[in-house]
C-alpha positions as CSV (number, residue, x, y, z in Angstrom):
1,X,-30.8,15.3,201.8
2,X,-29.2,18.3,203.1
3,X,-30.0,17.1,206.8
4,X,-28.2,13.8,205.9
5,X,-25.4,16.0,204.8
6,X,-24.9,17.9,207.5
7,X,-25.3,15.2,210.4
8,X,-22.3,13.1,208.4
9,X,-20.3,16.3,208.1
10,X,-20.9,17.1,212.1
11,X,-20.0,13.0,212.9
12,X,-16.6,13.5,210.9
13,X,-15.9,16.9,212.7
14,X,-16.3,15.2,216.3
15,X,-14.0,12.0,215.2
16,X,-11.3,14.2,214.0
17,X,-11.3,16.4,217.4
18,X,-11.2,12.8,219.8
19,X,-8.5,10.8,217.6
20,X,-4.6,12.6,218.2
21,X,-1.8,12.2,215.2
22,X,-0.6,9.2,214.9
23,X,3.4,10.5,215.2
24,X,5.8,7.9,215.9
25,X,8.2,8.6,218.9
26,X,11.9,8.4,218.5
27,X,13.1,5.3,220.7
28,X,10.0,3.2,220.9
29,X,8.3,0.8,218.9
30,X,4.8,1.2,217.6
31,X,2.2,-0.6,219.4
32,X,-1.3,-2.1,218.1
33,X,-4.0,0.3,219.8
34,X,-7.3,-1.5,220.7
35,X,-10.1,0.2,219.1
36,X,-11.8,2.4,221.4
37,X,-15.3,1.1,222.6
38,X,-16.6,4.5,222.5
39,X,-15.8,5.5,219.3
40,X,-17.6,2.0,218.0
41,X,-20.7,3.0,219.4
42,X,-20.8,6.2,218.3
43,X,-20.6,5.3,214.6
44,X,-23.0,2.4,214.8
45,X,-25.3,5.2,216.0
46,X,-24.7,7.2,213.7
47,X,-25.1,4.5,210.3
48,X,-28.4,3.8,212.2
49,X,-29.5,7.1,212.1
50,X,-28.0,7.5,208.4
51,X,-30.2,4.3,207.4
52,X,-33.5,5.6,209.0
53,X,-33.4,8.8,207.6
54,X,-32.7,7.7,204.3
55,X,-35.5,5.0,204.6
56,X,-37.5,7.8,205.6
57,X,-37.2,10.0,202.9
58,X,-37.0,7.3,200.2
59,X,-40.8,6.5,201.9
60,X,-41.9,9.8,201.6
61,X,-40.4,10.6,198.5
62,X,-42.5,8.0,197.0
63,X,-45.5,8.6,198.7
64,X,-45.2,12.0,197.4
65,X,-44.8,11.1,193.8
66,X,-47.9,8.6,193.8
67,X,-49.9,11.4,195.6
68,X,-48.9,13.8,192.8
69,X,-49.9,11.0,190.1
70,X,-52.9,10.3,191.7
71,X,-53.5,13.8,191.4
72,X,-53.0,14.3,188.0
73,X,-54.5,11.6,186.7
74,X,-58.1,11.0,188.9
75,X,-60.5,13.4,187.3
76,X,-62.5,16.0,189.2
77,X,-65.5,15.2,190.5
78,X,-68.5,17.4,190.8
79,X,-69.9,17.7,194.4
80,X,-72.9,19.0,195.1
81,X,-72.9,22.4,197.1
82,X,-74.1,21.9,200.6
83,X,-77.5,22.6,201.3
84,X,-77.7,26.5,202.7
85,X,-79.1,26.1,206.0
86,X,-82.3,27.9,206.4
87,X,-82.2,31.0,209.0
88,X,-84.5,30.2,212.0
89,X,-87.7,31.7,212.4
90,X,-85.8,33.5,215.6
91,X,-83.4,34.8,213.8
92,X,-83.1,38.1,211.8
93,X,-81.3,38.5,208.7
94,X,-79.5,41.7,208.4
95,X,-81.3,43.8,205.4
96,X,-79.4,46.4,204.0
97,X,-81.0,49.5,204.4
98,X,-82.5,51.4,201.4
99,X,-81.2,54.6,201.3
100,X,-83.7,57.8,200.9
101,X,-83.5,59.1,197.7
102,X,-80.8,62.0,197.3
103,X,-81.5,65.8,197.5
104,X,-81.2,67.4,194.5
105,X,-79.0,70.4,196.7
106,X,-76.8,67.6,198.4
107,X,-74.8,64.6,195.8
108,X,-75.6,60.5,196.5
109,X,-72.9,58.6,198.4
110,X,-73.1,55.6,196.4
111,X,-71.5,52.2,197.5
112,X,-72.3,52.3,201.3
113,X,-73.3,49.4,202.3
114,X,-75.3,49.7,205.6
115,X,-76.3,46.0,207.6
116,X,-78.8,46.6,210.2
117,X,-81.1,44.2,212.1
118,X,-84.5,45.6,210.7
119,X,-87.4,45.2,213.4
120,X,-90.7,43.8,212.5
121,X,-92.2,46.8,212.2
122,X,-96.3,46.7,212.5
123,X,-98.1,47.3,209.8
124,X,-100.6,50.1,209.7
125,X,-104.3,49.3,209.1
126,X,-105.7,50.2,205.8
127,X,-107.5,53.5,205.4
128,X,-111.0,52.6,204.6
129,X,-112.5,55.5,202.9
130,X,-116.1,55.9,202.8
131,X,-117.7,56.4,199.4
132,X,-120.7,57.8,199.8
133,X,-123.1,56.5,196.7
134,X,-125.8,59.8,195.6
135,X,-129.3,57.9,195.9
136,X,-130.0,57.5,192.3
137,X,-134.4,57.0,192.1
138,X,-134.7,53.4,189.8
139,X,-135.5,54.5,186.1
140,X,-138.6,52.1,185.4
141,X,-138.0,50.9,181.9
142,X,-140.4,51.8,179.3
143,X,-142.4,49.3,178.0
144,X,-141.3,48.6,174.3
145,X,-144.2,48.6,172.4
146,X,-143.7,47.3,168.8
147,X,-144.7,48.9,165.7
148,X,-148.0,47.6,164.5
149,X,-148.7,48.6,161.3
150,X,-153.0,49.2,159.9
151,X,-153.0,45.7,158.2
152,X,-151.8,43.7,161.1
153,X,-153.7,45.2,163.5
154,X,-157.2,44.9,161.4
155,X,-156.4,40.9,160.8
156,X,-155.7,40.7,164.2
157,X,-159.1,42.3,165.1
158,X,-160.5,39.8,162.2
159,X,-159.0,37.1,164.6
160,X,-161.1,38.3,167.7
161,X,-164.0,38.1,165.4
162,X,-163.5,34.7,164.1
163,X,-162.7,33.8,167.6
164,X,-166.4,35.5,169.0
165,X,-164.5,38.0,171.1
166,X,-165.8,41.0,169.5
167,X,-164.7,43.1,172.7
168,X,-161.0,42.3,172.4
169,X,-161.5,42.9,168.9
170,X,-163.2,46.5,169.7
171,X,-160.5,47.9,172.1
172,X,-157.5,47.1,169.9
173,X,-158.7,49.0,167.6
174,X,-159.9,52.4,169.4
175,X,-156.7,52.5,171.6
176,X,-154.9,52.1,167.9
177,X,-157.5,55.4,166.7
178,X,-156.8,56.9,170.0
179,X,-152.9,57.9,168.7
180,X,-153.4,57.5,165.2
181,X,-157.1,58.9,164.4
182,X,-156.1,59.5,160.4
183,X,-155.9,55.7,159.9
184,X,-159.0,55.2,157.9
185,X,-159.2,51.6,157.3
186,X,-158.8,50.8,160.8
187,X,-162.5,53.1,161.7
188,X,-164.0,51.7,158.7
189,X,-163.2,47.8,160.2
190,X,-164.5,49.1,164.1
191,X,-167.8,50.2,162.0
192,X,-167.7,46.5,160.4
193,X,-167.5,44.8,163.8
194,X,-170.0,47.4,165.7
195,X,-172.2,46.3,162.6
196,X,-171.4,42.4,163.3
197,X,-172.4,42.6,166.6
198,X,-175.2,44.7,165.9
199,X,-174.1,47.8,167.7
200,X,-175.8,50.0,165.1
201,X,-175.9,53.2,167.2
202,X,-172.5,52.8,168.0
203,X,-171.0,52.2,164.5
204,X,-173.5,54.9,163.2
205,X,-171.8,57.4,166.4
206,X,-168.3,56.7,164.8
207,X,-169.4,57.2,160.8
208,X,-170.9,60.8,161.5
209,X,-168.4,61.9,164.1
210,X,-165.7,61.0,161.0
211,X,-168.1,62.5,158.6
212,X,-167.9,65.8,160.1
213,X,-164.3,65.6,160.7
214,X,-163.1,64.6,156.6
215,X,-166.2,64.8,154.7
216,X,-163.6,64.7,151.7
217,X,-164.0,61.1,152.7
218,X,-167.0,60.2,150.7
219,X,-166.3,56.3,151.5
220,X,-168.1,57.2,155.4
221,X,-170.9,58.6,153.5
222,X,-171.7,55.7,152.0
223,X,-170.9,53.5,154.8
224,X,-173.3,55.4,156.6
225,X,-176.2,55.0,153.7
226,X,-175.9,51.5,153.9
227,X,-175.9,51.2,157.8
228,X,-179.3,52.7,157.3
229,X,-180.7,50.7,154.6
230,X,-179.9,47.6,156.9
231,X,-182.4,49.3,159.3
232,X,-184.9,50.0,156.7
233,X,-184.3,53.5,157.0
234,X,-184.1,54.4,152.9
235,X,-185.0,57.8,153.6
236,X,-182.4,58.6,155.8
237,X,-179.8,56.3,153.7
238,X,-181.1,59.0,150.5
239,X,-180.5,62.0,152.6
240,X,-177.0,61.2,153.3
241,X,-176.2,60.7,149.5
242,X,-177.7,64.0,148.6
243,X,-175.7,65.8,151.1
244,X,-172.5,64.8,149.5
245,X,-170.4,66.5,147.0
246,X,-169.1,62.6,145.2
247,X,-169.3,62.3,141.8
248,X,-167.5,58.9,141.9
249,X,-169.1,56.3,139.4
250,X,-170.0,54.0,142.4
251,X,-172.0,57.2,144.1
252,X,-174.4,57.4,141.4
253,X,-174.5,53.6,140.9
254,X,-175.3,53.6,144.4
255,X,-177.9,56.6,144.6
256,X,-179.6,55.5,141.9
257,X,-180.6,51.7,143.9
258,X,-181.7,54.0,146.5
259,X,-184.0,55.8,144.6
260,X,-185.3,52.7,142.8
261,X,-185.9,51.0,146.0
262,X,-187.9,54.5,146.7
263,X,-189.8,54.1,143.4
264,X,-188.6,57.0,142.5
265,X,-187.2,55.0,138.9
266,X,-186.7,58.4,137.2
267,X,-184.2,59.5,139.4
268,X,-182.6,56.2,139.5
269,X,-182.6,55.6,135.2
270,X,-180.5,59.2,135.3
271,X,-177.7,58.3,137.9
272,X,-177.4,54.8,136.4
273,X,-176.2,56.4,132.9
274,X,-173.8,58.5,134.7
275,X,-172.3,55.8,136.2
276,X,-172.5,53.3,133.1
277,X,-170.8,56.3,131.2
278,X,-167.5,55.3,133.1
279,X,-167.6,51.7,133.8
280,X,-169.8,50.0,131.1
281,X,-169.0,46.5,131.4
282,X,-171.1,46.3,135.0
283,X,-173.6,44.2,134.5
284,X,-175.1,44.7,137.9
285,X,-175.9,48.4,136.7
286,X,-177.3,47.8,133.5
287,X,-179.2,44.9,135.5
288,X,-180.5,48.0,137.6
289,X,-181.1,49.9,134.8
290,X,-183.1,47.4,133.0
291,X,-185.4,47.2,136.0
292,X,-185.8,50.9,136.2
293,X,-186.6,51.3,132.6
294,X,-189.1,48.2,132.4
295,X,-191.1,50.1,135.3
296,X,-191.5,53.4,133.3
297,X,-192.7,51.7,130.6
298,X,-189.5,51.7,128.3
299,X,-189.6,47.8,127.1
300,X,-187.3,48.1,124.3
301,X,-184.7,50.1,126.2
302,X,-185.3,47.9,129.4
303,X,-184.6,44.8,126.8
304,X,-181.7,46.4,125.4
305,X,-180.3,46.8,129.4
306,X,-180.7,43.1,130.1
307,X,-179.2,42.1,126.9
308,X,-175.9,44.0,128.1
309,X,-176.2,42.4,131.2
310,X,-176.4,39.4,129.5
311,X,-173.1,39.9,128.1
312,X,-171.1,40.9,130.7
313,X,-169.4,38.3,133.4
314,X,-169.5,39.6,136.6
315,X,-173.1,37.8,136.8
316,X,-173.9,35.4,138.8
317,X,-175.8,32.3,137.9
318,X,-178.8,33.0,139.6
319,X,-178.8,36.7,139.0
320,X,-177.8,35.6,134.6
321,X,-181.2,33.3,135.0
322,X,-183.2,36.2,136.3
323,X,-182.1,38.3,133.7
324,X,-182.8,35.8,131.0
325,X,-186.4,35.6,132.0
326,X,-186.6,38.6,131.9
327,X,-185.9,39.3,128.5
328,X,-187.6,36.4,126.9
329,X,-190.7,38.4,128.9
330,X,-190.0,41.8,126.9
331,X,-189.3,40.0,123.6
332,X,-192.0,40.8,121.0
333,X,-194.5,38.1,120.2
334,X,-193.5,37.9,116.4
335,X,-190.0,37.6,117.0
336,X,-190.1,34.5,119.3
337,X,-192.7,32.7,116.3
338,X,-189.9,33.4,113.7
């Protein structure tokens, strides 16, 4: 507006300079003046210009305020960033240098920024250090041999037996006696299977070799004595039994059927009371002693023997029916009439 302004105020300056005062001379009449064509130009002109410029800035004024509306009113609307474009493989972004760490004698300049073009520099090839491995010989396990104890291995030597293969059955048990020569039971079941097979002079080697090394082991003695009376060697079975220091029931139960099978019934009638003394409900013993006694003579004793035996029940049936003709044999005459 203050344009408009000033180009009416500059229009009204140049029509008052061209125009002269209207003074009336003295004398003459006042004549009509024609309008001056120039001065009719000039203000169409100039209402022209007055009208554009006003219908100018009326236009603009309005445009202005509907812009500033718009504005206002239209909410904002979320635009996606533009996608950064990628650097290309030929180009090198600056890196900012990392600095060295400070020296402890000299203080850090912090906050300097440093943008360099960094080379590719190559990288070095890894050190490969040679570790040299000491020769270490293999360690051969140990074979892991599990604990056997005496039972198990004798079934499992019965088990070669039942099988037939009395050799298996031989070696298991003298590597066993090899590291454990106190085990007892295991010699006396190698003796057994020697015996089965009829390897006497073999089982008979291993009884004296253990009778010489624990004679307070009367059992080998008596293993021994029987070996021999299996090989009709009495004698030598009698021998063995007098050489011993046992004074076990069984000894002198067992002494005494040696010396009966001798003959020698004396001998035998005196061990089988020291054995009866101590286990008197045998009947196999007072069977033996009955025997002994009816061949020296001594009916009413040898009567009284099988009448124990009678009574006893480890008999068997065909040994009881033995016994029972026997003493209806040594029973007086009178007594089987009444």
């Amino acid at each position: 507006m203050s344009l408009i302004n000033q180009m009416l105020s500059d229009l009204d300056t140049r029509q008052s300079a061209q125009e002269p005062a209207d003074i009336p001379l003295p004398g003459l009449h006042k004549a009509h003046n024609k309008p001056k064509p120039l001065f009719n130009i000039n203000l169409v002109v100039a209402g022209t210009v007055i009208f554009i410029v006003t219908f100018i800035s009326i236009y603009f004024w309005m445009e202005t305020e509907a812009t500033v509306q718009k504005t206002t009113i239209t909410k904002p609307v979320l635009q996606t960033p533009p996608p950064v474009p990628k650097p290309a493989l030929s180009v090198v972004k600056p890196v900012p240098e990392i600095p060295d760490p400070p020296s402890p004698s000299i203080p850090a300049v912090n906050n300097i920024e440093t943008i360099a073009v960094i080379k590719p520099v190559p990288m070095p090839e890894p050190k490969i250090k040679t570790v040299i491995t000491p020769i270490v010989k293999a360690i051969k396990p140990k074979k892991i041999i599990p604990i056997i104890t005496p039972s198990t291995l004798i079934a499992d030597a019965n088990n070669y037996v039942d099988k037939g293969d009395y050799n298996q059955a031989i070696n298991t048990l003298s590597r066993y006696l090899e590291d454990n020569p106190a085990q007892h039971d295991v010699r006396a079941t190698l003796v057994s299977i020697y015996t089965q097979r009829g390897d006497y002079p073999k089982a008979q080697s291993v009884l004296l070799n253990a009778i010489k090394k624990w004679p307070q082991h009367h059992h080998y003695e008596m293993m021994m004595a029987r070996l021999l009376l299996e090989q009709q060697q009495d004698q030598d079975a009698l021998h063995i039994l007098q050489a011993s220091t046992n004074n076990s029931a069984g000894y002198h139960a067992f002494i005494a059927a040696i010396y009966q099978r001798l003959s020698q019934h004396r001998m035998a009638i005196q061990h089988y009371n020291v054995a009866l003394q101590s286990m008197p409900d045998n009947g196999l013993w007072w069977l033996g002693l009955g025997i002994s006694q009816e061949q020296q003579g001594q009916r009413q004793k040898a009567l009284a023997a099988f009448n124990h035996a009678s009574n006893t029940n480890n008999i068997s049936p065909r040994i009881l029916q033995y016994i029972d003709q026997r003493i209806a044999a040594l029973q007086p005459i009178d007594q089987d009439i009444h």
